[in-house]
Steps between C-alpha positions, in 0.01 A plus 500: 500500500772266308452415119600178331384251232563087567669568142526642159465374143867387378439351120580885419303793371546373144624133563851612536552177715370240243681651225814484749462120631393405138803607342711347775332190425597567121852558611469865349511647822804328761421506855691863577220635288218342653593604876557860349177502410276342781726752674343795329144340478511510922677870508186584309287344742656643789555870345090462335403424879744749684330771255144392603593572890509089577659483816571140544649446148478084451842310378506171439164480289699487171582194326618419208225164451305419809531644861429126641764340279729785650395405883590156413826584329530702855437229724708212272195314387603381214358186356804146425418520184715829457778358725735409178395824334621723742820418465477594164346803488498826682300586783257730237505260220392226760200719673398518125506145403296437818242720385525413103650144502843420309604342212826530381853357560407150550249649794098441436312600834186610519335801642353603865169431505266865470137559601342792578567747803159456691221675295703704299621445101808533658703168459791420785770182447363248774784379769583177491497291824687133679481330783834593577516851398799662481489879535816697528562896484571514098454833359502867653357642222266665756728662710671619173222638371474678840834647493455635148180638652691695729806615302216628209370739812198310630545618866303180654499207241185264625598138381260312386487110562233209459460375863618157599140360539373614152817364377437164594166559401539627199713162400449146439600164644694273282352185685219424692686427819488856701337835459712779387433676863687213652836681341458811733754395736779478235397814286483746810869483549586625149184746529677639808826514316391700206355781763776491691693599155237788451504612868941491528468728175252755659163356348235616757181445333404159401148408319465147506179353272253310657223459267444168598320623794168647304474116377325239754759389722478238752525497851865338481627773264347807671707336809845500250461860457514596895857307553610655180464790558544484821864369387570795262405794795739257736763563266455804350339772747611797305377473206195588346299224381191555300315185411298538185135315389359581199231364263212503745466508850609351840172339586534220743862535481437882672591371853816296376669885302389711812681238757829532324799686541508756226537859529251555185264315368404554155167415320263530206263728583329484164429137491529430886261832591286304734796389765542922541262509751659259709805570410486887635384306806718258590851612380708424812640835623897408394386439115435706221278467149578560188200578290496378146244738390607565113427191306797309388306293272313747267541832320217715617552804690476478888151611645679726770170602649478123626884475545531834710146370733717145563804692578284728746382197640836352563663830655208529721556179617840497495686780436710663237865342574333128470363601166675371157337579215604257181328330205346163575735315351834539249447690222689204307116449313397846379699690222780756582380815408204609306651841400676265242233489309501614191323788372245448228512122568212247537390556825184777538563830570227483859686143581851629566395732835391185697787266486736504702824326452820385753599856449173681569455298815793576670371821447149413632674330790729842611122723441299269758801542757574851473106547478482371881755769594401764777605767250421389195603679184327695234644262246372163662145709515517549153664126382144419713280686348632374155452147604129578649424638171610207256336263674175679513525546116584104410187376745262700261650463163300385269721265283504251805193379421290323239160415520473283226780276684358516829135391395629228241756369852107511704368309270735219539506500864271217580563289196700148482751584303722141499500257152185282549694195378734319752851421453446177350263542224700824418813309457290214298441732229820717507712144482272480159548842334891534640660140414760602723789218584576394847690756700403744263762756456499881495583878687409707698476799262756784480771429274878703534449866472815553272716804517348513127129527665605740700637744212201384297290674805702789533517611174116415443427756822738780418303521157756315303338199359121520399232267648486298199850447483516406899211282424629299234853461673319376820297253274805391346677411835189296561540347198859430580423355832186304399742324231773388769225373753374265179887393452562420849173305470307669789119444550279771576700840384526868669500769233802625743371886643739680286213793532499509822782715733313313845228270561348718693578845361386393176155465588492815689570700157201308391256552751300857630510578800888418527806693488883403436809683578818603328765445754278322730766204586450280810732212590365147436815279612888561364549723248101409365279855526096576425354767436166448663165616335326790704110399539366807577138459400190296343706247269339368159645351158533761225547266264626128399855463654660223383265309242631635177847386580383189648322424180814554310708289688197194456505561120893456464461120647248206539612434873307673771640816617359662849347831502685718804313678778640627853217412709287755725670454824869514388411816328422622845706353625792640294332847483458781683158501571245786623458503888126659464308195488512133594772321266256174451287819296775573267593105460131489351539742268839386417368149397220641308722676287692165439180310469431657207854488381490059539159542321653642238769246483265236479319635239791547287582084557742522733459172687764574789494836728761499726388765839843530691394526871865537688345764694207349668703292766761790548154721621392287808484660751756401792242424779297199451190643631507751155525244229184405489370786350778590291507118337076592422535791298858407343382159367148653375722749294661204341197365457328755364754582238601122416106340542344607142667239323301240331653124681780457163701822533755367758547776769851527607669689838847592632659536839848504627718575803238434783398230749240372293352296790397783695210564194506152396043500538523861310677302201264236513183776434722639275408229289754506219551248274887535485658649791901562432743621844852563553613243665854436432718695737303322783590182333178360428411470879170772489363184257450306829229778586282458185547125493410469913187744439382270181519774213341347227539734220813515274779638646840654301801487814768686322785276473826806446527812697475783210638759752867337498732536180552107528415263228336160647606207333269258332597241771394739786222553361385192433583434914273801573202287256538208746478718842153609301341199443636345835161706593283504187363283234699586113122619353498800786837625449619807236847601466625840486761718638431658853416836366497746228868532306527845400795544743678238291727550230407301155795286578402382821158415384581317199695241702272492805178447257664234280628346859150470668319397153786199451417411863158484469514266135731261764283546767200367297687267327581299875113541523432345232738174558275193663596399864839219487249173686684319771530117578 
């Protein structure tokens, strides 16, 4: 019975890769450096997965920004606007200024566009798509990555490659003339070029992604996956193709996997459990199944007892040679190893047992297999019986539960919980107490987290700096920053987050019920990593979180400055959350906790709360025939946490990097007075969406991408302003950046605010000017 994973966690144990790409971007590392150490970050992958008796060991899944930015740098789709730079630069320097956008030498090109891969946090650089597509055979990073594989020891390197389909789908169309599918025909050839590569250098195992097909596909593309497929077995009969779903399962697309010609199909077995049945069933007798029976997308430890009944199930059915055993997706969104914990840090002493991390699964992955041996050992008996045990003790412990929370949650269960005013009169009376401009101006929240913030921290946790001391130097960086937005002449003010590591982490230090890690790091896009609350039991609010600070920062100015909350279902979302009860349960208790922390706001005259919600889109589920459900008990959490406001405190939300009009009804229940979206790598376009579905409440597009290093002039800027109210009236629009800019450097924000302020005072000048008559 074969082992594998569809791929393993490559920002590094300790963020060895984002401290390498960042000082190549600094120019403190050169590009020798860099490839020596992405080399050693995939020897550790390989040797940490030979140790853990992997037999398939996956190459390929590295990269040093994006695995979809590296299939199109594969396949030679590489957007016009690049043309002139890539005669300029190298071949690395130009994948990077695809993903980050470049500004130097006389060059000023923007960024790929990024969104989120499916329902993960996970964010992926978006292909870009003509009429006229030209794809040609580009880079071979992957059957380089295959030969260092090999010459490292791994005896049978699986490559790992997003399949054509998913590609395309994965992508979007430049113009509204032809569907990315209609390109098939022209990327195939370079498709069948790049194996050909990997098969004339001895790759025999392929794994070619196909999430795509756990989505709802119609009839047209289930039909595109037979011929393709049928193409690649034409042309490549020896080798071992294992086509990979993840996220969910098959569904109605369970036909259209078992019809093609794959030697292994590999699902998720924990989300997709109920196509199992039918799956044992069916399999046609030339195909085998990979089992994704670890979770890929969380940290707690595998219930084997149900793992080792499916496996019986399938080896009954099947046999033990058609058998894989794997996780149920990469392990690119769980930590690396939880034995790097630290001892005597934050997380409980009981907590630590449970999780497991990339490294413990493989390890849970190699037990289940060698578990459905005919001899098994007295060592895989005993890694059982260990398993058996802590998961008997964590379903009875008492700290998972708290009464007082679960009866307070009851008691709101069949209450209204929305503002009773509408939009309209709300915005009446907050147009009276705000005075706000036109366009009124203002961010996101975070503000650069400074190497100088960063020693601050550090010496304030190894003991070094007392709590008064951190306090006042965080108050007077607020200070600092609450004076420059005043200069710049902004309008409604962020006290900047300087407190706060994570939007999401910070509230987990400040909540019950919640855990956080030390070396918990997980891969957000490029060189970006989280370290993802743990949620392991009945959450409530200690105490205030953020009022005393948010008080401080109103006192030092007479402008409005927002209070900052991450809202219920992005700190699900962007958590690892407990698999013991429904998750709309925990989003209740979640926003009860943050009900009373807006309360508390209020009360101390804060008269704009900001509740970021970049999660709640990012959550959907991928069928349509799910959403429903989800959308109900996400938007009641917002609800419930935002609705105690009296109609003048101006209630303020925050999404980016999503197809906003796939939720577009959610946002309307939302109901928030101000609702501010990244919108500028897509170019404005995702406006069309809110303008077509008649939003009515204000809306905040961001006009500058804050995850490129370029600086948008005031002229751009002031371009983006008139894309915006091509679709909406001046009195509905905010501007702001796209997103939070604690990635930034001071000098890059400085510019970039000044910029989009300057625009906006020209922008509402033109406004202001009476129409020129005629005749």
């Amino acid at each position: 019975m074969l082992t594998h994973t569809p791929g393993y966690p490559r920002i590094g144990a300790f963020r060895e890769m984002k401290r390498a790409c960042e000082g190549y971007w600094k120019g403190t590392l050169d590009q020798s450096a860099l490839k020596a150490a992405a080399l050693a970050e995939k020897q550790y992958r390989w040797r940490v997965q030979h140790e853990a008796g992997i037999d398939l060991i996956a190459c390929n899944d590295f990269s040093l920004y994006d695995h979809v930015q590296d299939m199109s740098f594969t396949l030679g789709a590489i957007p016009e606007r690049y043309e002139a730079l890539s005669r300029h630069l190298s071949d690395l320097d130009l994948y990077f200024a695809m993903c980050r956008g470049y500004q130097e030498s006389g060059f000023d090109v923007t960024a790929m566009e990024m969104t989120k891969w499916f329902d993960t946090n996970y964010h992926y650089l978006v292909p870009e798509f003509t009429r006229d597509q030209d794809f040609h055979y580009f880079s071979r990073k992957c059957v380089e990555e295959f030969l260092e594989a090999k010459a490292f020891g791994v005896a049978e390197p699986k490559t790992v490659l997003i399949g054509p389909i998913s590609y395309l789908l994965l992508g979007r169309e430049k113009s509204e003339d032809f569907h990315r599918l209609d390109l098939i025909e022209s990327l195939m050839p370079v498709y069948m070029a790049v194996l050909e590569d990997l098969h004339y250098n001895g790759c025999r195992w392929v794994q070619l992604d196909e999430p795509f097909l756990v989505t709802d596909l119609d009839e047209r593309t289930r039909q595109l996956f037979g011929e393709v497929y049928a193409l690649l077995r034409q042309h490549f009969p020896d080798m071992h193709l294992i086509m990979a779903t993840y996220f969910d399962g098959l569904g109605d697309n369970l036909a259209t996997a078992l019809s093609l010609p794959v030697d292994t199909l590999h699902v998720d077995a924990v989300r997709g459990f109920g196509d199992l049945p039918a799956l044992f069933e069916q399999l046609p007798p030339e195909m085998n199944i990979s089992l994704g029976l670890v979770d890929g997308r969380n940290i707690w430890i595998n219930n084997l007892e149900e793992s080792l009944g499916l496996l019986g199930l399938a080896v009954q059915s099947l046999g033990h040679d058609r058998v894989m055993v794997s996780s149920s997706c990469s392990l690119l969104h769980v930590p690396c190893d939880r034995d790097n914990e630290p001892e005597g840090g934050s997380m409980p002493d009981f907590l630590k047992p449970w999780l497991a991390f990339a490294r413990q699964k493989l390890d849970e992955i190699r037990l289940l297999a060698d578990l459905m041996q005919d001899d098994v050992s007295g060592e895989a008996f005993d890694g059982l019986a260990e398993h058996l045990k802590i998961v008997e003790e964590r379903r009875h412990l008492k700290q998972l539960r708290n009464e007082e929370v679960r009866t307070r949650c009851a008691s709101f269960a069949n209450q209204p919980v929305a503002r009773p005013e509408c939009f309209a009169e709300r915005n009446m009376l907050q147009q009276e107490w705000l005075r706000l401009p036109v366009l009124p101006t203002t961010m996101i929240g975070s503000l650069p987290q400074t190497p100088e913030l960063r020693s601050l921290r550090k010496r304030y946790r190894n003991g070094n700096l007392s709590p008064e001391e951190y306090r006042s130097a965080i108050r007077e960086m607020i200070g600092q920053a609450i004076r420059w937005q005043e200069s710049v002449d902004l309008d409604v003010l962020v006290h900047g987050e300087f407190e706060r590591t994570d939007m999401v982490e910070f509230f987990g230090e400040h909540l019950d019920g919640v855990a956080f890690t030390g070396n918990g790091w997980v891969q957000s896009y490029g060189a970006r990593a989280v370290k993802p609350p743990v949620i392991y039991g009945d959450v409530s609010r200690k105490q205030p979180m953020t009022v005393e600070l948010a008080m401080y920062a109103q006192s030092l100015t007479d402008k409005p400055v927002k209070g900052m909350l991450t809202g219920p279902g992005t700190i699900l979302k962007w958590s690892f959350v407990r698999d013991d009860q429904p998750l709309g349960e925990t989003a209740m208790q979640v926003a009860l906790a943050l009900r009373d922390e807006v309360t508390d706001l209020e009360l101390a005259g804060i008269g704009i709360i900001q509740i970021d919600e970049p999660g709640i889109r990012e959550g959907l589920p991928l069928k349509r025939a799910d959403r429903e459900r989800y959308l109900e008990w996400s938007v009641r959490a917002f609800l419930l946490c935002s609705g105690c406001v009296g109609p003048a405190t101006q209630i303020h939300t925050h999404l980016c990097y999503a197809d906003y009009g796939d939720i577009l009804d959610a946002l309307k229940m939302m109901d928030a007075d101000v609702l501010t979206i990244e919108t500028a790598r897509s170019d404005m376009k995702v406006l069309a969406d809110f303008a077509e579905g008649d939003y009515m409440n204000q809306l905040g597009p961001g006009i500058y991408d804050i995850h490129s290093p370029r600086i948008p002039s005031e002229r751009e800027l002031e371009e983006q302003l008139k894309k915006v109210l091509r679709h909406f009236r001046p009195e509905q629009i905010w501007v702001n950046p796209d997103c939070g800019l604690k990635t930034r450097s001071w000098d890059e924000v400085i510019p970039a605010i000044e910029n989009m302020v300057t625009a906006t005072i020209m922008t509402r000048r033109h406004l202001e000017k009476p129409p020129v008559s005629v005749g």
